[in-house]
C-alpha positions, -999 to 999 in steps of 0.1 A, spaced: -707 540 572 -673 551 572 -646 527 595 -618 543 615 -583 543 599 -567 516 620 -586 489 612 -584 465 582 -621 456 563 -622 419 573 -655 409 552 -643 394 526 -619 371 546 -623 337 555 -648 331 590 -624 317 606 -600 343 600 -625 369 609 -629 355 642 -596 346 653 -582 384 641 -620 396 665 -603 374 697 -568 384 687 -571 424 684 -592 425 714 -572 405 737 -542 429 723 -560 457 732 -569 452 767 -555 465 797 -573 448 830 -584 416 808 -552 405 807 -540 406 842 -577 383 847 -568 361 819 -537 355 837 -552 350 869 -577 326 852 -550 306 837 -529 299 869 -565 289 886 -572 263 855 -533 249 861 -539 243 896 -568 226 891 -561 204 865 -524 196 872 -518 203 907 -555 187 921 -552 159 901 -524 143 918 -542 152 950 -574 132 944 -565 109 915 -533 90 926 -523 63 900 -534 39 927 -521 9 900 -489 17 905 -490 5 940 -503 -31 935 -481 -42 916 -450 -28 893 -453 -40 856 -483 -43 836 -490 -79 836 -496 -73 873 -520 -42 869 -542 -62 843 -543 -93 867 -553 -70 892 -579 -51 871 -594 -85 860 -595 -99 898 -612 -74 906 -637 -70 878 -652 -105 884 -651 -104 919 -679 -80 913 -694 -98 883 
């Protein structure tokens, strides 16, 4: 079978190779993909960075300032449960 003239025969490449050029000349291909990839990334940055400082405040940081005083804490609190 006979391949178009704009690609490049890729079989004798490394796997790795093959399959990052596969992502790489499809993603420079697209049209729509790209404006959804970019939509996809903002949603992943909001959720990791933004949420994070929502739900998971560094709560340590307000009992007590250096980090002898965290690890007291921590250790208090670990045997009070023990």
């Amino acid at each position: 079978m006979k391949q178009p003239s704009h690609t490049i025969d890729r079989r004798n490449e490394n796997w790795f190779k093959r399959v990052f050029y596969l992502y790489y000349d499809g993603f420079r291909s697209m049209t729509v993909g790209k404006t959804l990839w970019l939509i996809i990334g903002i949603k992943i940055v909001v959720f990791f960075v933004i949420l994070r400082f929502i739900f998971f405040p560094n709560f340590l940081n307000g009992v007590a300032s250096d980090d002898e005083g965290k690890a007291q804490y921590v250790r208090e609190q670990l045997t009070k449960r023990g």
